[in-house]
gemmi code that builds the backbone of each chain (N, CA, C; Angstrom):
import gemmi

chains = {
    "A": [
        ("UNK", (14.592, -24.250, -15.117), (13.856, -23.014, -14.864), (13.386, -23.009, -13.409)),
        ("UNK", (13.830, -21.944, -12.938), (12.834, -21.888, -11.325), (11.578, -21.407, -11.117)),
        ("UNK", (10.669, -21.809, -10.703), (9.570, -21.320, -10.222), (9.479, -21.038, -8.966)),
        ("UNK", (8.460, -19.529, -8.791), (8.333, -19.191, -7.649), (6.480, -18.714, -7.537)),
        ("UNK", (6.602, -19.079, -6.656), (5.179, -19.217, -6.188), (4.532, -17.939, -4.763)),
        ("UNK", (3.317, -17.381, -5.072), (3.064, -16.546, -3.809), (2.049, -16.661, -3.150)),
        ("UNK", (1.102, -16.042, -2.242), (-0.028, -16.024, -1.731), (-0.836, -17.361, -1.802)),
        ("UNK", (-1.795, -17.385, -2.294), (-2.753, -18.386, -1.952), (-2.434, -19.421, -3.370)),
        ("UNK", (-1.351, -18.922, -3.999), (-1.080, -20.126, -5.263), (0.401, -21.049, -4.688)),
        ("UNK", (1.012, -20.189, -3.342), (2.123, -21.119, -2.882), (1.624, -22.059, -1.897)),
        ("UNK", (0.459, -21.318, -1.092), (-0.136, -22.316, -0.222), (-0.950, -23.380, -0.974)),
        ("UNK", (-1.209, -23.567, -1.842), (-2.035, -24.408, -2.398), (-1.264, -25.544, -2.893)),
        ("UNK", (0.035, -25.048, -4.068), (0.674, -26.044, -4.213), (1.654, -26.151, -3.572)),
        ("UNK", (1.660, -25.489, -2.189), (2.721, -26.345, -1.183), (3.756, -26.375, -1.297)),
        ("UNK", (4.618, -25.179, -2.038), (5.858, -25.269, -2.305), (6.381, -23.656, -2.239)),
        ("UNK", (7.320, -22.867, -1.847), (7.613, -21.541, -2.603), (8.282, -21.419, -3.753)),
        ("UNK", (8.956, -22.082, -4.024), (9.853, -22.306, -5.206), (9.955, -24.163, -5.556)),
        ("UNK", (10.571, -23.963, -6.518), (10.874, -24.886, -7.182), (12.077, -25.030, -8.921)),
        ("UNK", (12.363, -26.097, -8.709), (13.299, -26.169, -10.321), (12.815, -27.267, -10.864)),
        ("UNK", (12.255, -26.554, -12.292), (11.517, -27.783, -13.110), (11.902, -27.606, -14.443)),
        ("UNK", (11.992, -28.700, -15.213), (12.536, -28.273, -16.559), (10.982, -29.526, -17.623)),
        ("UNK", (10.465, -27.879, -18.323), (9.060, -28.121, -18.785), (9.289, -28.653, -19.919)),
        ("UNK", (8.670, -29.570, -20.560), (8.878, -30.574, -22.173), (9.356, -29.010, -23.254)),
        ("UNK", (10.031, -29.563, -23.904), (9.697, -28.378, -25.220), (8.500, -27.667, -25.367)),
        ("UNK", (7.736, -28.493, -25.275), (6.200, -28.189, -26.244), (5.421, -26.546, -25.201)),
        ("UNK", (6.251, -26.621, -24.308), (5.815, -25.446, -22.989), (6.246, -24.240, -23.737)),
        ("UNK", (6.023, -23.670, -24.599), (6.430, -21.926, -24.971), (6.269, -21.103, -24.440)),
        ("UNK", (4.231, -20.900, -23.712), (4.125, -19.743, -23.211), (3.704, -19.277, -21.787)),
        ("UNK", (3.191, -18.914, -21.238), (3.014, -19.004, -19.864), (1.884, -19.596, -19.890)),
        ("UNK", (0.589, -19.542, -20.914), (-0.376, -20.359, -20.328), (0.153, -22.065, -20.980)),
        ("UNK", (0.774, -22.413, -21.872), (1.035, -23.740, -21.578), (1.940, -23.839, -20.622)),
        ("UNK", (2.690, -23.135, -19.876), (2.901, -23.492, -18.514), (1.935, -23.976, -17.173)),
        ("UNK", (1.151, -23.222, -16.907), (-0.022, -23.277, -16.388), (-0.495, -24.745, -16.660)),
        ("UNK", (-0.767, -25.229, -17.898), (-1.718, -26.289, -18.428), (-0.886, -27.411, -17.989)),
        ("UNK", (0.849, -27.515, -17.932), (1.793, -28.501, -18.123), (1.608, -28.823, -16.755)),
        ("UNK", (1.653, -27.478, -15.612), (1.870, -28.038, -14.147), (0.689, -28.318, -13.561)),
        ("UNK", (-0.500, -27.762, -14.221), (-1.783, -28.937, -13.612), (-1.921, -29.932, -13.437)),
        ("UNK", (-0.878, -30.656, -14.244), (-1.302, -31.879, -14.747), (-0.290, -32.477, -13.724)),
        ("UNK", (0.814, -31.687, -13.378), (1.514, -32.746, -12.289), (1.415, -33.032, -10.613)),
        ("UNK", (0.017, -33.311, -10.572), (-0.729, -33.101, -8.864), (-1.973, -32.447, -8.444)),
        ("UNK", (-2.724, -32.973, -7.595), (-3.828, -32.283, -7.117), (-3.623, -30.804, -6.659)),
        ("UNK", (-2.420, -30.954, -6.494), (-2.282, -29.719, -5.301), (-2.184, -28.321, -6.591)),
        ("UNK", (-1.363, -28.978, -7.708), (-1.301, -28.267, -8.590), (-2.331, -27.841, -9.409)),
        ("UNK", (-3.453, -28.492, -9.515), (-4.311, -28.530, -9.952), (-5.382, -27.541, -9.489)),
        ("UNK", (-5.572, -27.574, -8.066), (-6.004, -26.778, -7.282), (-5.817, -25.571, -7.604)),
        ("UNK", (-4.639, -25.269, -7.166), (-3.839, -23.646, -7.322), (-4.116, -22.869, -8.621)),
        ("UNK", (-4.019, -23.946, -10.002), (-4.274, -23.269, -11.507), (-5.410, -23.655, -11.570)),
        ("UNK", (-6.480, -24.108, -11.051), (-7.956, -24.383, -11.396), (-8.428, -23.723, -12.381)),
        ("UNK", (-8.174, -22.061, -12.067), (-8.554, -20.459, -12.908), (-7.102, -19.952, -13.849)),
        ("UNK", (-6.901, -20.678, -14.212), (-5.995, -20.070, -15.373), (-5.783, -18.543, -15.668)),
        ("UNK", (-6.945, -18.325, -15.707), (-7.205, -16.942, -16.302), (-6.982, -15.904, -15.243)),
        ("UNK", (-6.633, -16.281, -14.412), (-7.125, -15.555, -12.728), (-5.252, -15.244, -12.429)),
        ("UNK", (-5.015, -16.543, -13.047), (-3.151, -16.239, -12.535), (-2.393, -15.254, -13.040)),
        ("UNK", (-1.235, -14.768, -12.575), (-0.595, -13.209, -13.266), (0.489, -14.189, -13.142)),
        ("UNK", (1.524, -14.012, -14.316), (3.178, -14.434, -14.541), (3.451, -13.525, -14.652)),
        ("UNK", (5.345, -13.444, -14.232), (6.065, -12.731, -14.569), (7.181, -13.650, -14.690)),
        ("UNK", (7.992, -13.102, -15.700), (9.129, -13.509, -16.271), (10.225, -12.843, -16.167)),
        ("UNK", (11.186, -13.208, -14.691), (12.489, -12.452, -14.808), (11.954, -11.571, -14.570)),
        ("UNK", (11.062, -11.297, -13.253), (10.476, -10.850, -12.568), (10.199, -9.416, -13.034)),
        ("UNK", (9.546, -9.883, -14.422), (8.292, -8.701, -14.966), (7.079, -8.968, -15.453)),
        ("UNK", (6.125, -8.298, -15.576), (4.787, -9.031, -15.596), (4.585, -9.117, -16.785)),
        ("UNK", (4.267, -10.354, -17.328), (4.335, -10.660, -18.631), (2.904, -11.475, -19.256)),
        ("UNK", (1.989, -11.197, -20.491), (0.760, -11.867, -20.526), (1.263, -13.078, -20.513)),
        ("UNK", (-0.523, -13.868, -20.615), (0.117, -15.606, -20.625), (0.303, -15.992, -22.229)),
        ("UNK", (-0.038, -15.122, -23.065), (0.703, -15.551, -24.006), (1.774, -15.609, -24.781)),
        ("UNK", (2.988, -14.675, -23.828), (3.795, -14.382, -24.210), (4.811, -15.362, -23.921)),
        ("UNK", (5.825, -15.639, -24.808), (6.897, -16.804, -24.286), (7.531, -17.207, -23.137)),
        ("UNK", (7.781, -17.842, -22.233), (8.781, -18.549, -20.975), (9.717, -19.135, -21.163)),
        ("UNK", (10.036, -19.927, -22.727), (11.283, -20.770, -22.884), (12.441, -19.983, -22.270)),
        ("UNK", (13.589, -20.441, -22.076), (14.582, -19.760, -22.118), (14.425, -18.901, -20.559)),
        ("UNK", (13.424, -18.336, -19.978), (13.600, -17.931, -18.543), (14.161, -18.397, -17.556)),
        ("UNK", (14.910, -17.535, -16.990), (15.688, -18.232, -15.445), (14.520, -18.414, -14.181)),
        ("UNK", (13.404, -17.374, -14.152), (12.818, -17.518, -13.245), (11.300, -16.699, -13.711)),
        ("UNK", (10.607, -17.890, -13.585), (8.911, -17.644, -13.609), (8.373, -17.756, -12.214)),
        ("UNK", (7.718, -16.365, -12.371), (6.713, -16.341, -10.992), (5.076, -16.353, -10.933)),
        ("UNK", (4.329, -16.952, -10.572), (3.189, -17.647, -10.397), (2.345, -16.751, -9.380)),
        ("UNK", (1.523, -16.015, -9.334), (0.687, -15.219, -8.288), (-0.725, -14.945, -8.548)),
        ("UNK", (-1.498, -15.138, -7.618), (-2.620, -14.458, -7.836), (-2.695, -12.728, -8.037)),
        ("UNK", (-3.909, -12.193, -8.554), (-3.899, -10.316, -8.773), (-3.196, -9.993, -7.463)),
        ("UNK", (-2.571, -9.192, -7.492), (-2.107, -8.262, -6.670), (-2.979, -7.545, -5.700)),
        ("UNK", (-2.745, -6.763, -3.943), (-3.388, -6.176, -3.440), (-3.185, -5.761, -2.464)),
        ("UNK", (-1.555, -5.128, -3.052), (-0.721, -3.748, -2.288), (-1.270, -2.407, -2.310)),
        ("UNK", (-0.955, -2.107, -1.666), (-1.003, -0.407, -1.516), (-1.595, -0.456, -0.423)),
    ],
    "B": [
        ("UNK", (14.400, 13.055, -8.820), (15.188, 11.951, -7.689), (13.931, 11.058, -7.937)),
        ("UNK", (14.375, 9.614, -8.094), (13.523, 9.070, -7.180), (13.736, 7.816, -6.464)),
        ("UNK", (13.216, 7.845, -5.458), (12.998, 6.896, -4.430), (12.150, 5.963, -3.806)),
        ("UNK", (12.816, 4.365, -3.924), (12.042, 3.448, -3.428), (12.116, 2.745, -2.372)),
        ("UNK", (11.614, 2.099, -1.172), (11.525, 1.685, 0.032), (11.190, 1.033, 0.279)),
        ("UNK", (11.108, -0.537, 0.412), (10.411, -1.866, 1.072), (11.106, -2.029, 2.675)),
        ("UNK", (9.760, -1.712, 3.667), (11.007, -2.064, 5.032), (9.587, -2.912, 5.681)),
        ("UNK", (9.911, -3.391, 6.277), (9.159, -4.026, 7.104), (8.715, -3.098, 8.554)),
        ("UNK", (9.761, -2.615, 9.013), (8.939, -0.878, 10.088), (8.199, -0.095, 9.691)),
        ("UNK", (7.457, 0.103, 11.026), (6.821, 1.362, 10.599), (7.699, 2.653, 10.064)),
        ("UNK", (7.269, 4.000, 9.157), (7.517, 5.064, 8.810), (7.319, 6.347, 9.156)),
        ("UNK", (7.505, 7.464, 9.373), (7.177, 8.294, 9.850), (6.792, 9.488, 8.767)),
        ("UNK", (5.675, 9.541, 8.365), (4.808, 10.073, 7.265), (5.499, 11.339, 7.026)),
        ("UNK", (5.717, 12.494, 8.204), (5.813, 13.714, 8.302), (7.392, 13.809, 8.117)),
        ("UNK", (7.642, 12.800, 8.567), (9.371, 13.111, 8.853), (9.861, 13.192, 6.988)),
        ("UNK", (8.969, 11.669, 6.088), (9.063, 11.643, 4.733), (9.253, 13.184, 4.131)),
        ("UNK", (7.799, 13.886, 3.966), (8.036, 15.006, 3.337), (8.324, 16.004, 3.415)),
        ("UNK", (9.028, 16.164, 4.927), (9.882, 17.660, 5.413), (11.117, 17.144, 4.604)),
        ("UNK", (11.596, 15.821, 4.401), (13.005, 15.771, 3.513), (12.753, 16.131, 2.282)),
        ("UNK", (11.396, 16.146, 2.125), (11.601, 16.121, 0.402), (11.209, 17.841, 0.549)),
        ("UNK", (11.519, 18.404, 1.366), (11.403, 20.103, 1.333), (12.395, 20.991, 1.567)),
        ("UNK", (13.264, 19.734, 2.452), (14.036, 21.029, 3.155), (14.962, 21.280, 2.187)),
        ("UNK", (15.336, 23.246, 2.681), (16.187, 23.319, 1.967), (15.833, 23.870, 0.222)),
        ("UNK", (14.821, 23.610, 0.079), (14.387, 23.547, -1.299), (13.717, 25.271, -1.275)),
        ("UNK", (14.119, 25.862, -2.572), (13.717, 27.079, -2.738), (12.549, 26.902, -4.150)),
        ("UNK", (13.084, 25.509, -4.923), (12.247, 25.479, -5.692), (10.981, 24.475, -5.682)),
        ("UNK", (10.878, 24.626, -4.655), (9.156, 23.464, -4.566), (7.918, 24.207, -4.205)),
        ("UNK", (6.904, 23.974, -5.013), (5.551, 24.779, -4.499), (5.174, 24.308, -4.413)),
        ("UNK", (4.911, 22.415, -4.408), (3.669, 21.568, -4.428), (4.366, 20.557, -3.680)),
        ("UNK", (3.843, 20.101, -2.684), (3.976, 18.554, -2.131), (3.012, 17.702, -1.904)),
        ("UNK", (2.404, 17.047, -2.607), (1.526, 15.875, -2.481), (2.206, 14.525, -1.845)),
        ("UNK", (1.220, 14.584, -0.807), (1.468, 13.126, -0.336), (0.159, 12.169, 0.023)),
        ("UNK", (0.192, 10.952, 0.276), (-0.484, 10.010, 0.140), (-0.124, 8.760, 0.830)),
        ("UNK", (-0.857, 8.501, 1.930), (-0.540, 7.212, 2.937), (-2.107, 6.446, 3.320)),
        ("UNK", (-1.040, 5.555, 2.680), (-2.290, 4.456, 2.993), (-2.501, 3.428, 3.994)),
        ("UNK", (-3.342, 3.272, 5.048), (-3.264, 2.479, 6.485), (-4.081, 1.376, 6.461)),
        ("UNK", (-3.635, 0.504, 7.569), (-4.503, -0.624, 7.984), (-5.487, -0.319, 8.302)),
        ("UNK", (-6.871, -0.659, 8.023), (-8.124, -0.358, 8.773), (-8.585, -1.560, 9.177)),
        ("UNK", (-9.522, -1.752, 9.922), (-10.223, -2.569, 10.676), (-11.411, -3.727, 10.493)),
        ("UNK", (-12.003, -2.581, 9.442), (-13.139, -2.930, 8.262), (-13.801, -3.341, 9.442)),
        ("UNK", (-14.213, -2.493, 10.121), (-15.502, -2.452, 11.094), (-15.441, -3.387, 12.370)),
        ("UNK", (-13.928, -3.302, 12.907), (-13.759, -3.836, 14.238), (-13.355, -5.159, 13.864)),
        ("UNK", (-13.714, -5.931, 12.669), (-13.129, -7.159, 12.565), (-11.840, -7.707, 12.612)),
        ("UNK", (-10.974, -7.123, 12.026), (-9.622, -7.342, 11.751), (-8.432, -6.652, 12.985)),
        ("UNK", (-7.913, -7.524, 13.183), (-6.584, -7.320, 13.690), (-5.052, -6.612, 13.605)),
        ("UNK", (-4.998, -7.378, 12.233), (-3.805, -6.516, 11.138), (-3.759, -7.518, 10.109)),
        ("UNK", (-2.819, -6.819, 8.927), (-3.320, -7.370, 7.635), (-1.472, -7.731, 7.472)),
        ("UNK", (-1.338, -9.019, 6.884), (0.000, -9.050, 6.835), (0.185, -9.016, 5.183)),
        ("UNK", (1.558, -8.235, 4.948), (1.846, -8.522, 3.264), (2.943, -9.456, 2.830)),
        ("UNK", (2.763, -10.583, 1.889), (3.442, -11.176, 1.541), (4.130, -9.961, -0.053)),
        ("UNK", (5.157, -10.603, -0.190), (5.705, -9.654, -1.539), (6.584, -10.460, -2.021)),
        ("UNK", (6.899, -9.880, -3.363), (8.030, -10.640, -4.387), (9.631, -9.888, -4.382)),
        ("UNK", (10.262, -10.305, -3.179), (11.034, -9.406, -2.723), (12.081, -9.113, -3.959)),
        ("UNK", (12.375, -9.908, -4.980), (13.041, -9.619, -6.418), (12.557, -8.803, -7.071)),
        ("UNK", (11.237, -8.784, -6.869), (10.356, -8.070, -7.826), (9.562, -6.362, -8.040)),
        ("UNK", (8.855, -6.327, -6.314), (8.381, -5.260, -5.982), (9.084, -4.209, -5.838)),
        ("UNK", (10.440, -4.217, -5.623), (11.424, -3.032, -5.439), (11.227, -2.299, -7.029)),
        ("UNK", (11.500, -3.430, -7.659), (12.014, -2.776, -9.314), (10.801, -2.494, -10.277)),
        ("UNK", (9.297, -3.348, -9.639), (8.252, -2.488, -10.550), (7.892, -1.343, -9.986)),
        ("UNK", (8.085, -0.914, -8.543), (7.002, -0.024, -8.578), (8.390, 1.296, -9.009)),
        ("UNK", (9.462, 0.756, -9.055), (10.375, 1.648, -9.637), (9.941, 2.460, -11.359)),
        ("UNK", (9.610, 1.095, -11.860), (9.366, 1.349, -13.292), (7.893, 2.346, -13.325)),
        ("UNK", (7.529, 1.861, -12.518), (5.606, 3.086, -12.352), (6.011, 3.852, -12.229)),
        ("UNK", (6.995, 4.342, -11.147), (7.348, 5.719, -10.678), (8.524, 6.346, -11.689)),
        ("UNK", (9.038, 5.528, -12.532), (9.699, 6.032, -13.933), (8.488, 6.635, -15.003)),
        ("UNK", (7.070, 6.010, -15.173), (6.363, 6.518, -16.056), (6.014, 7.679, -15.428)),
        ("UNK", (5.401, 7.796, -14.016), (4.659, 9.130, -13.916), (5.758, 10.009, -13.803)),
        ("UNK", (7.444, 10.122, -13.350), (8.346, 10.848, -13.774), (8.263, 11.373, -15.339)),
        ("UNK", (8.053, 10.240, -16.415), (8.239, 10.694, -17.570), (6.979, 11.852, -18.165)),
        ("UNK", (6.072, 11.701, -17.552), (4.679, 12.164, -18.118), (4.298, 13.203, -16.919)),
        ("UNK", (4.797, 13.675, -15.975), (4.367, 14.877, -15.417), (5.880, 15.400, -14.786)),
        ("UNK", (6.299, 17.239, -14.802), (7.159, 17.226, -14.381), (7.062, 17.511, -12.936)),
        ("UNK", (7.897, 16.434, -12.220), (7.795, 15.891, -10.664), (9.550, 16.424, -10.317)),
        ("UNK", (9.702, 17.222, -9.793), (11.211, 16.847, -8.604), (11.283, 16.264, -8.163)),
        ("UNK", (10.753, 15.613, -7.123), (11.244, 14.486, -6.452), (9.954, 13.284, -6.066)),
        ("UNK", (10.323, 12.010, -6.073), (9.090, 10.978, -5.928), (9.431, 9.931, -4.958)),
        ("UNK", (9.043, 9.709, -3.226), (9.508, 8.914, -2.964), (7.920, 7.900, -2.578)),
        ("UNK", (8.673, 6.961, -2.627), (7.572, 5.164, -2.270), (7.882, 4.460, -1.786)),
        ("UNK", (7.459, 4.565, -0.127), (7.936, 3.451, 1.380), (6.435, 2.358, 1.302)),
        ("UNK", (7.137, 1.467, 0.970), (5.911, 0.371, 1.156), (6.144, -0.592, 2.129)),
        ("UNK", (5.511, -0.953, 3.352), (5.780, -2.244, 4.078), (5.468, -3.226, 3.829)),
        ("UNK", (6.014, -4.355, 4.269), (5.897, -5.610, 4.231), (5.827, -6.421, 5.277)),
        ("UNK", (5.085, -7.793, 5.820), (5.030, -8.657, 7.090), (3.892, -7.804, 7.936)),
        ("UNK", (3.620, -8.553, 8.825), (2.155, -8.018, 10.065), (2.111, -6.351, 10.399)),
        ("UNK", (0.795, -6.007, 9.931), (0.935, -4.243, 10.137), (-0.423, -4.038, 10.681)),
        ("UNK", (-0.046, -3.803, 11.771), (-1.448, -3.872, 12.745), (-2.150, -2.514, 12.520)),
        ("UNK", (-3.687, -2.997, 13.071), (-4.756, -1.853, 12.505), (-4.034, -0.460, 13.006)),
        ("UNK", (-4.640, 0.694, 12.017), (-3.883, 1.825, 12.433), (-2.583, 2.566, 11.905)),
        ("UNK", (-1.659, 1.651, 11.363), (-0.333, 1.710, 11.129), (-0.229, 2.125, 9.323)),
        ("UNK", (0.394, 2.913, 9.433), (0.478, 3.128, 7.722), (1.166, 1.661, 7.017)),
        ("UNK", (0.781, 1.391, 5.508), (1.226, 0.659, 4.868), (1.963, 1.126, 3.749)),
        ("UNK", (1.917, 2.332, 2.897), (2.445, 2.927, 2.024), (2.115, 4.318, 1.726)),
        ("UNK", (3.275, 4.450, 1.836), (3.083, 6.339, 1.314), (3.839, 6.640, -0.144)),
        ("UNK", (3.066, 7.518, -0.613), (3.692, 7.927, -2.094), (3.871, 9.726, -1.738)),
        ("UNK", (4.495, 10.178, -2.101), (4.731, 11.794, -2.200), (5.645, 12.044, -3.284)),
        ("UNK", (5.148, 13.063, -3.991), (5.680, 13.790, -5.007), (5.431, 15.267, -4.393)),
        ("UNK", (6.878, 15.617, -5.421), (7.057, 17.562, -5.414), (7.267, 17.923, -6.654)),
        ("UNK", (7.148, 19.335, -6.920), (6.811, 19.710, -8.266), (6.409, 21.347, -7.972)),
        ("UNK", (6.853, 21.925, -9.124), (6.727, 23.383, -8.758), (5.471, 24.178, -8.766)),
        ("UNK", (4.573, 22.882, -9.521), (3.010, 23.649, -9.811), (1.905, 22.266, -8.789)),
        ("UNK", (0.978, 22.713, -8.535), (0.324, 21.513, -7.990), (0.005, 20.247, -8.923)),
        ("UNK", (-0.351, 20.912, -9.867), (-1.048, 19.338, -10.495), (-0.156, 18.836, -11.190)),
        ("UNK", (1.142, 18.559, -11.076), (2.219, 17.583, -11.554), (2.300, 16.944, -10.556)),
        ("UNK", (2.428, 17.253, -8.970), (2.360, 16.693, -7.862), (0.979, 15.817, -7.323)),
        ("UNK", (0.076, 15.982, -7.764), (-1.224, 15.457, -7.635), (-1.628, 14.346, -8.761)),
        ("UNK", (-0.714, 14.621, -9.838), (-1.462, 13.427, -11.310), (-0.641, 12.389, -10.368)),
        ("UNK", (0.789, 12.660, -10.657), (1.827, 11.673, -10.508), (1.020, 10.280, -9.254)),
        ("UNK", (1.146, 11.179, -7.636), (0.767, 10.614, -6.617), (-0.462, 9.560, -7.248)),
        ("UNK", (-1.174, 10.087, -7.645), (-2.763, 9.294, -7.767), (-2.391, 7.751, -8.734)),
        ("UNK", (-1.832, 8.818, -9.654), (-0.940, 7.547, -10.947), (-0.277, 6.669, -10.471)),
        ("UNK", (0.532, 7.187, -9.494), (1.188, 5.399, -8.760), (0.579, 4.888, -7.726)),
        ("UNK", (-0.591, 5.794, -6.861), (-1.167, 4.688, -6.298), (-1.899, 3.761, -6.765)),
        ("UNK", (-2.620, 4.065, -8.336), (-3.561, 3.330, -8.712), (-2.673, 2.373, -9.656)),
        ("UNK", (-1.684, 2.516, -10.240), (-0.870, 1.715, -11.110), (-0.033, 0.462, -9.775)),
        ("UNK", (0.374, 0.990, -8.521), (0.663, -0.081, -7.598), (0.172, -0.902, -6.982)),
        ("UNK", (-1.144, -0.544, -6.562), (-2.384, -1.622, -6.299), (-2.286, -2.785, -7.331)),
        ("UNK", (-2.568, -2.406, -8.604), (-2.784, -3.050, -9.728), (-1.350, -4.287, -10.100)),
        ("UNK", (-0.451, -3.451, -10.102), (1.069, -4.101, -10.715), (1.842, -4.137, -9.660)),
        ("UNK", (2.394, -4.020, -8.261), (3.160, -3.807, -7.173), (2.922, -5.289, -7.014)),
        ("UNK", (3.604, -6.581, -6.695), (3.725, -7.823, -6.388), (3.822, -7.569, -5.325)),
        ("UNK", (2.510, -7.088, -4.639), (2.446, -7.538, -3.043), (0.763, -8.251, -2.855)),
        ("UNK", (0.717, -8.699, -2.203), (-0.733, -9.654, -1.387), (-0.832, -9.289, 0.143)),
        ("UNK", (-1.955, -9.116, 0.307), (-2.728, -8.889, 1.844), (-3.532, -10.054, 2.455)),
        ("UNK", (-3.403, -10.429, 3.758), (-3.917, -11.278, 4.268), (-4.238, -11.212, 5.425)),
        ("UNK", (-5.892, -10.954, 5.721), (-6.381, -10.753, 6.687), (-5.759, -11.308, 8.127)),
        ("UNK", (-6.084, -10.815, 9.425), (-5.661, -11.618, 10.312), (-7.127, -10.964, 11.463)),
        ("UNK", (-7.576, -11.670, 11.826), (-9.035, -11.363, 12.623), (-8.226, -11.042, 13.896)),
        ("UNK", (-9.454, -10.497, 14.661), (-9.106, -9.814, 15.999), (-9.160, -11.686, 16.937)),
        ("UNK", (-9.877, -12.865, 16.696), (-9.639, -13.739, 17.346), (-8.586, -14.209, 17.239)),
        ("UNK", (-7.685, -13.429, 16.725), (-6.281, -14.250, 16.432), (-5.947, -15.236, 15.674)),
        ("UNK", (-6.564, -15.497, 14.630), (-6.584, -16.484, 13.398), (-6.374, -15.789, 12.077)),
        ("UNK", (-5.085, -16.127, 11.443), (-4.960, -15.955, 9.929), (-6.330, -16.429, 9.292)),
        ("UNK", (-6.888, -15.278, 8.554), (-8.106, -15.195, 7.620), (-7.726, -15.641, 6.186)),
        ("UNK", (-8.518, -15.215, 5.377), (-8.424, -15.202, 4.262), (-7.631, -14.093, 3.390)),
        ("UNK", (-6.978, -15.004, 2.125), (-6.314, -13.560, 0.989), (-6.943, -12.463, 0.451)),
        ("UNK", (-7.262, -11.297, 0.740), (-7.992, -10.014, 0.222), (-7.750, -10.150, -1.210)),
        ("UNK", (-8.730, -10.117, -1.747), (-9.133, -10.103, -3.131), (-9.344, -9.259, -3.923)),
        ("UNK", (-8.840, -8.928, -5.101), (-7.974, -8.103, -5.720), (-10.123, -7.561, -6.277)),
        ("UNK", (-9.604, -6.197, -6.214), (-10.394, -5.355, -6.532), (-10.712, -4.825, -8.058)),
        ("UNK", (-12.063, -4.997, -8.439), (-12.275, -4.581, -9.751), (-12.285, -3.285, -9.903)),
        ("UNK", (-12.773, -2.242, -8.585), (-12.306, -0.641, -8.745), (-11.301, -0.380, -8.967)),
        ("UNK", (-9.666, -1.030, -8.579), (-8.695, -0.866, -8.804), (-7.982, -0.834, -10.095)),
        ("UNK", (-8.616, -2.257, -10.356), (-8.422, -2.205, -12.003), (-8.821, -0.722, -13.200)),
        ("UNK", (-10.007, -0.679, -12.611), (-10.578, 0.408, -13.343), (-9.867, 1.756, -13.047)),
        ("UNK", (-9.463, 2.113, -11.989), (-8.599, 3.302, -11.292), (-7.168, 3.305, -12.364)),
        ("UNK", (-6.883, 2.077, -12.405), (-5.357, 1.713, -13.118), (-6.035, 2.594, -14.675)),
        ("UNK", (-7.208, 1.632, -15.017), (-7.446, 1.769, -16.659), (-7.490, 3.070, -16.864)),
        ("UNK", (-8.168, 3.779, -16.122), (-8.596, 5.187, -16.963), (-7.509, 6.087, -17.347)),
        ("UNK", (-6.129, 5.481, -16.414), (-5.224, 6.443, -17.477), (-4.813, 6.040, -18.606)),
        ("UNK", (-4.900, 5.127, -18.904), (-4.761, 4.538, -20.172), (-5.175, 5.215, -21.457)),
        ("UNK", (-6.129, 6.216, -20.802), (-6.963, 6.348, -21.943), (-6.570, 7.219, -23.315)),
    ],
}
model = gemmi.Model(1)
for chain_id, residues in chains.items():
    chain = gemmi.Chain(chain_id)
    for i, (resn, *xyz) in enumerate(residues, 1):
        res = gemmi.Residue()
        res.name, res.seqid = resn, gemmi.SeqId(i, " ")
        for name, pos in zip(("N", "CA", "C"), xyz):
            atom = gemmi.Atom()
            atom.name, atom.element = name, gemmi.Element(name[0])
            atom.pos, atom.b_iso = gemmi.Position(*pos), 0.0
            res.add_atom(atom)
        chain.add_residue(res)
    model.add_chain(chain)
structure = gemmi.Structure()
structure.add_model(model)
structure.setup_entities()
């Protein structure tokens, strides 16, 4: 699965993307969240606020409780603040 | 019709909605809507936007598919920039046409407040001392602007 990362959640964990392949037990976007805290400070940092992060899946915005298995590409962002 | 735009140049506001006129015998309403860099009181420099270049093309497509579906609009276009947009400079314009005014007026308002909200873009200050600032932080009026059509 690729991850992509934006704003102040790519600067934090220091990466724009990435390819990671999450245990089974990862279904939804917030046990995504919970799985990559756990791998680094930096990561840790960035998801501190769980609740604060927006996913999208196959780049649509999707709650965190809705499934990720099976996605080609999860994206990781803080709220939005276009226009 | 509608139409979407991510460029990194500036736009030319006026030049936008004489296209979406000319020629046209059946338009009575043109609403438009541009939104600029401001300064926020001499502090700021320009505000740069990061975006989800996979992404932002095709949601604010899908916004501008709902307020198509729910008001009748002729034509809807949405130029949004992206990268350093110094104070002054437009950042996004929305315009709709429509034969009565207030199909042209819901629509416009409806995707500015639904793109703030859902548009995968981020703003990031840049001060007049020439130092990248901090990420502008997503607004609880906005949210609420988004909600009330919900209702």
């Amino acid at each position: 699965m690729k991850l992509v990362y934006f704003a102040w959640v790519r600067e934090r964990i220091g990466l724009p993307e990435e390819e990671v392949e999450p245990p089974a037990e990862v279904i939804t976007g917030r046990d995504l969240l919970a799985w990559l805290a756990g791998r680094g400070d930096n990561y840790a940092h960035a998801l501190e606020r769980p609740e604060v992060i927006r996913i999208a899946r196959d780049r649509v915005h999707v709650a965190a409780a809705a499934p990720i298995a099976g996605a080609r590409e999860v994206a990781l962002f803080p709220p939005m603040t276009g226009g | 019709m509608i139409a979407v735009r991510l460029q990194a140049e500036p736009f030319d506001c006026a030049a936008e909605t004489t296209a979406l006129t000319a020629g046209r015998a059946d338009v009575g309403a043109v609403v438009s809507f541009v939104g600029l860099c401001r300064d926020e009181g001499g502090r700021l420099a320009a505000l740069e936007l990061e975006h989800y270049p996979g992404m932002a093309e095709a949601e604010i497509g899908r916004i501008a598919g709902e307020a198509a579906a729910r008001w009748p609009i002729l034509d809807l276009v949405v130029v949004h920039r992206f990268g350093k947009i110094p104070v002054g400079e437009p950042i996004v314009l929305v315009a709709a046409t429509s034969s009565h005014r207030g199909a042209a007026f819901a629509a416009t308002e409806f995707l500015m407040d639904f793109l703030k909200t859902r548009a995968p873009f981020w703003k990031r200050e840049h001060g007049r001392d020439g130092r990248a600032g901090d990420w502008v932080a997503a607004s609880d009026a906005d949210d609420a602007a988004a909600a009330r059509w919900r209702g």
